[in-house]
Each structure stands twice: as structure tokens, then as C-alpha cells.
C-alpha positions in Angstrom: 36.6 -21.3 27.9 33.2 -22.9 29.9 31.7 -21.3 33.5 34.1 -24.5 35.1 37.3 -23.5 33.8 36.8 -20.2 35.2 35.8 -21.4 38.3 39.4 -23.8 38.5 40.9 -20.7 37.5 39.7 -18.2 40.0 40.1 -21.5 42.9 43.7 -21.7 41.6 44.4 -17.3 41.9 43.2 -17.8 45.4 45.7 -20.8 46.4 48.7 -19.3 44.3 47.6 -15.9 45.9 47.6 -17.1 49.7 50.9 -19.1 48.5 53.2 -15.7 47.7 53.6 -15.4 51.7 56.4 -17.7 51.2 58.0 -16.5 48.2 60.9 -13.8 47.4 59.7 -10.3 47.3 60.7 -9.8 43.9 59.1 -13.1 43.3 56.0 -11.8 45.1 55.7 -9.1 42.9 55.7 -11.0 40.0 53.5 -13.1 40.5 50.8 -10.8 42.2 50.7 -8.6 38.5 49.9 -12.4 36.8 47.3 -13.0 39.1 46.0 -9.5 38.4 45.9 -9.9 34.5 44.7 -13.5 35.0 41.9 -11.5 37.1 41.6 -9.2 34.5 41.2 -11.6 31.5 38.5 -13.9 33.2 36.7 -10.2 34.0 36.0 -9.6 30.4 35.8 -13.0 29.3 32.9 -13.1 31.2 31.5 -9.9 30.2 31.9 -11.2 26.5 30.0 -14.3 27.5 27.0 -11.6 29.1 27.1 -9.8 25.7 27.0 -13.0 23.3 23.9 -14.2 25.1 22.5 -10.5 25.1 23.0 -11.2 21.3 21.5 -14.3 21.0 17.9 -13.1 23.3 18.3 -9.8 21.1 17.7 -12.0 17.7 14.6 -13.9 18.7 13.0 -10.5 20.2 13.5 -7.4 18.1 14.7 -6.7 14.1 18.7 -6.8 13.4 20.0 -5.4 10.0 22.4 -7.2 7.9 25.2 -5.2 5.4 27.3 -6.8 3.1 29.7 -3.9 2.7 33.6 -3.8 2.1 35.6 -1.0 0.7 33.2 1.5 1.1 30.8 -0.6 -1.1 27.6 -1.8 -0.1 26.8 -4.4 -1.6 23.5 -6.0 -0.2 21.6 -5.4 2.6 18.7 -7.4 4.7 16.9 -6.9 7.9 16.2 -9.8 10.1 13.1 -9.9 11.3 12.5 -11.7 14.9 13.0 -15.4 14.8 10.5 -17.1 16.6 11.6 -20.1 14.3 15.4 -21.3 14.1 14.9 -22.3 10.8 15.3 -19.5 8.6 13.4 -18.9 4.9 13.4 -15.8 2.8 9.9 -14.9 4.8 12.0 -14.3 7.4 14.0 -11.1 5.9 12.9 -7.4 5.3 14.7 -6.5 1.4 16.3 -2.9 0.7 15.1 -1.3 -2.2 17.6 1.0 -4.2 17.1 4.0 -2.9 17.9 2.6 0.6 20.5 0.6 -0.6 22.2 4.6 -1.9 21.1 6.2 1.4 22.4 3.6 3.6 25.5 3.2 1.6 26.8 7.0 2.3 26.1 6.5 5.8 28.2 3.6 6.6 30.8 5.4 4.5 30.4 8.4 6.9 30.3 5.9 9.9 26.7 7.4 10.7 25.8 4.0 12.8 23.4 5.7 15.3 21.3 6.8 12.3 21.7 3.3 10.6 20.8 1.5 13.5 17.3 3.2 13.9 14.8 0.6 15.4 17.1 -2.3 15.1 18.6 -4.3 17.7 22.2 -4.3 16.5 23.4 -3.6 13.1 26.5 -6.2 11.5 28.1 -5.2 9.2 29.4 -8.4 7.5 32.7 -8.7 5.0 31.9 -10.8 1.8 35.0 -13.5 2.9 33.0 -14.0 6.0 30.4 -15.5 3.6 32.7 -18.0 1.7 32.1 -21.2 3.5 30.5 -24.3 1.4 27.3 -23.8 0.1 25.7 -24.4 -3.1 22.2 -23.0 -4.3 20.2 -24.7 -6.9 19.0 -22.0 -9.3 18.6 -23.9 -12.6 22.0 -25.4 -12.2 24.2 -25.8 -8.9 25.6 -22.0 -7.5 28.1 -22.9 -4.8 29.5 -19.9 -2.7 31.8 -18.5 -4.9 29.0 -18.0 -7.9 26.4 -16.4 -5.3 29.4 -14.0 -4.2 30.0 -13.0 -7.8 26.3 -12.3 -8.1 25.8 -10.4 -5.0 28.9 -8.3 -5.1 28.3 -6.9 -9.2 26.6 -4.2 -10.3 24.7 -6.2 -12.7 23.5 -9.2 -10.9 20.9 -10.5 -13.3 23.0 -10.5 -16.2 25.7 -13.0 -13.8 23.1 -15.4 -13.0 22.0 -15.5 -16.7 25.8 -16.5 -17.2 26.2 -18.9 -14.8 23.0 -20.8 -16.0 22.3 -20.2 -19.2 23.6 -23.5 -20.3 20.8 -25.1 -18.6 17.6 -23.0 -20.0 18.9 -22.7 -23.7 18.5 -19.3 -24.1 20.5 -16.2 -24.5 21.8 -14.4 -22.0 19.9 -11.1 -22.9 16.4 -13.1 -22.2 17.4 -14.7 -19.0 18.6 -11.9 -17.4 14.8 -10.0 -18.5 13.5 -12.8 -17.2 15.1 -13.1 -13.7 14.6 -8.9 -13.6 10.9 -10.1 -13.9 10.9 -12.9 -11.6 12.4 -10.9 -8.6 10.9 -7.7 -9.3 14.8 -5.7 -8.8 18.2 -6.7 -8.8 18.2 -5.3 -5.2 16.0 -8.0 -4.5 17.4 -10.5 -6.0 20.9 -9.7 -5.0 18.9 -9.1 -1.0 17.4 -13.4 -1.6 20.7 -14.7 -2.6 22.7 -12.8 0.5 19.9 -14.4 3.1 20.5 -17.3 2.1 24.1 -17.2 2.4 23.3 -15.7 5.8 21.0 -18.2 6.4 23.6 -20.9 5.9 26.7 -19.1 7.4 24.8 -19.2 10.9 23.2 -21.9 11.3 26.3 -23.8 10.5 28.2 -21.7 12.4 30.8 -23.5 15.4 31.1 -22.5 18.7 33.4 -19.8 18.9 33.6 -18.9 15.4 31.3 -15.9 16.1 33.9 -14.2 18.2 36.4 -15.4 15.8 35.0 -13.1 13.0 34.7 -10.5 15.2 38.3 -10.6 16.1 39.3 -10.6 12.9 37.0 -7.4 12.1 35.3 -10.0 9.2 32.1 -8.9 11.1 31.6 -5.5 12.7 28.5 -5.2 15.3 27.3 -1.8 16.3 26.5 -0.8 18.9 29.6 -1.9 20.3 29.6 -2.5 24.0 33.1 -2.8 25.6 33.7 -6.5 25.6 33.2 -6.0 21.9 36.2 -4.0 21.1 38.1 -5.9 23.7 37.7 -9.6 21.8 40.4 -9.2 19.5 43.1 -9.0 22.4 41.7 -12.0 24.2 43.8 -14.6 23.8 40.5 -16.8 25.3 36.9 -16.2 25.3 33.7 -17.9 27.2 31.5 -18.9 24.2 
């Protein structure tokens, strides 16, 4: 819903408001509690519209942190450093090491958020599903989503990516996956390069809307959590 639709709507409340002079009284009632949740729902849509442009001035000015966590597993996690520049590159991420990735992992677990958020903006706490839209990586062969997901989500990332494309280096598995332990200096990392480029791809393809969508649908969880927030998900509407 844009700024004029909610400017028709609230023009139409007023007329329709004025206009229940001449109806019944049970009629009158009626149609005074619509008004009020009409009221009510272009309140908060535009308090969700305040807070997804909060958002958007948030990313270009301060850090926001990045978790791929589902089922109590963390899978990968990257912070997002300022962006001065729309067009995102792996210079543009902070990587967790290891022991982070552990420390971090029992927090979210104990819903410890404050502590996670630290110096960050906002924290978002992203579901791997929300991450399977069309993409393919070239990484020796073609990755497309689903490959990068497999990689990103197992415990032993190196030794996936040596599977998936061995074929095209004519080696054994065993070598690759030394290799690529070399080459990105931890599976943390590498499993850290792979999600910010997902990330990377998921939002600046993303379609109007599609933000709040996800949030609705708890496929992405932003913290902290102003009001409007927790409200999306019973909005039938929202300004975008």
C-alpha cells in the first residue's frame, strides 16, 4: 500500500464517518468499529513503513550481523559492514571464526539477543529456505542455490565442494578438499564467502514487499524488534 492509498483511505473514513448520521443505530455501530480498525491498520502500516526505512538508513551507516541459523544450528554467520556502495563484494563482510561461530551459537539458542547484538545495528537471523531463490556460483564448475546450501549447512564444507567439483579438476576428493582448506584459510570462512554471496544475491534481487513477506513468515527474524515488527504478520497490508 503507497502514501496515496492511505491518503484515499483516511479521505474515505472521514466521508463514510460524517455519513453514519443517517444510518440505523445498530448500523452506526457497525460501522464506526470498521472505521476504527481501518484507523487502526493504516496506524501501524505506517509505523512499519517508519521502521523499513529506519532499516534501510541503518544499513548504509552502522554494522548489521547476519546468522544462518535454524533448529538451534548455526550454520554461518557474517557481519555487514556499512555500505557506502550498493554493490556488494566479499570486502564488504566481516567473517566468524570458529570459536565465535560456538559462542554465538549457544547464545541464540538461549535467545541472549542483547548480548549478540553488541555494536550492531540490527541482528537477522535468516532461515536457510529464505536463501533458495536462483543463483548459481562458478567455483570450477556451476553451484546453483541448492549446492551452495548443501555446502553452507554441513559440517564438512570443504569435503562438499570437493564433491560437487571434483569432476572438473581431475583429482581426488581427499586433495581438493586440502586444497580449498588452504585456499580459504577455515571452513568457517569458506562456509562465511559462500553465505555472502547468497546474501548478496537474495537482496539485491529482492521485490518490493518481499522483505516484509519473510518477516511474516518468521523466514527472517530481526532483533531488536520494534512493535510494528511483531505486528507484520497480522497485517493483511503493509506500506513498502
Amino acid at each position: 500500500m503507497n502514501i496515496v492509498a492511505i491518503i484515499l483511505i483516511l479521505l474515505a473514513v472521514i466521508i463514510i464517518y460524517f455519513a453514519t448520521k443517517f444510518l440505523g443505530k445498530a448500523f452506526k455501530i457497525i460501522t464506526k468499529i470498521l472505521l476504527l480498525l481501518v484507523m487502526v491498520l493504516v496506524v501501524l502500516t505506517l509505523l512499519v513503513s517508519k521502521d523499513m526505512n529506519d532499516l534501510r538508513k541503518g544499513f548504509t551507516e552502522k554494522n548489521n550481523t547476519f546468522f544462518l541459523y535454524d533448529n538451534n544450528r548455526l550454520y554461518s554467520a557474517v557481519t555487514l559492514k556499512p555500505m557506502s556502495d550498493p554493490n556488494l563484494n566479499i570486502d564488504s563482510f566481516i567473517y566468524f571464526e570458529s570459536e565465535d561461530m560456538a559462542r554465538t551459537e549457544q547464545s541464540l539458542n538461549e535467545k541472549r539477543y542483547e548480548e549478540i547484538l553488541g555494536n550492531n545495528f540490527r541482528v537477522l537471523i535468516i532461515k536457510p529456505e529464505l536463501l533458495n531463490k536462483p543463483y548459481t556460483l562458478k567455483l570450477g564448475v556451476k553451484l546453483d542455490q541448492r549446492d551452495l546450501l548443501d555446502i553452507v549447512t554441513s559440517e564438512k564444507p570443504a569435503f562438499v565442494l570437493a564433491e560437487k567439483t571434483q569432476r572438473e579438476y581431475n583429482i581426488s576428493v581427499e586433495e581438493l578438499e586440502r586444497g580449498f582448506r588452504n585456499m580459504y584459510g577455515s571452513e568457517e570462512k569458506l562456509k562465511g564467502y559462500l553465505f555472502a554471496a547468497m546474501l548478496s544475491n537474495r537482496f539485491q534481487a529482492q521485490k518490493p514487499g518481499e522483505l516484509v513477506e519473510d518477516v511474516k513468515e518468521r523466514k527472517l527474524i530481526i532483533y531488536p524488534e520494534t512493535i510494528s515488527f511483531k505486528v507484520i504478520r497480522y497485517m493483511p497490508w503493509v506500506l513498502t
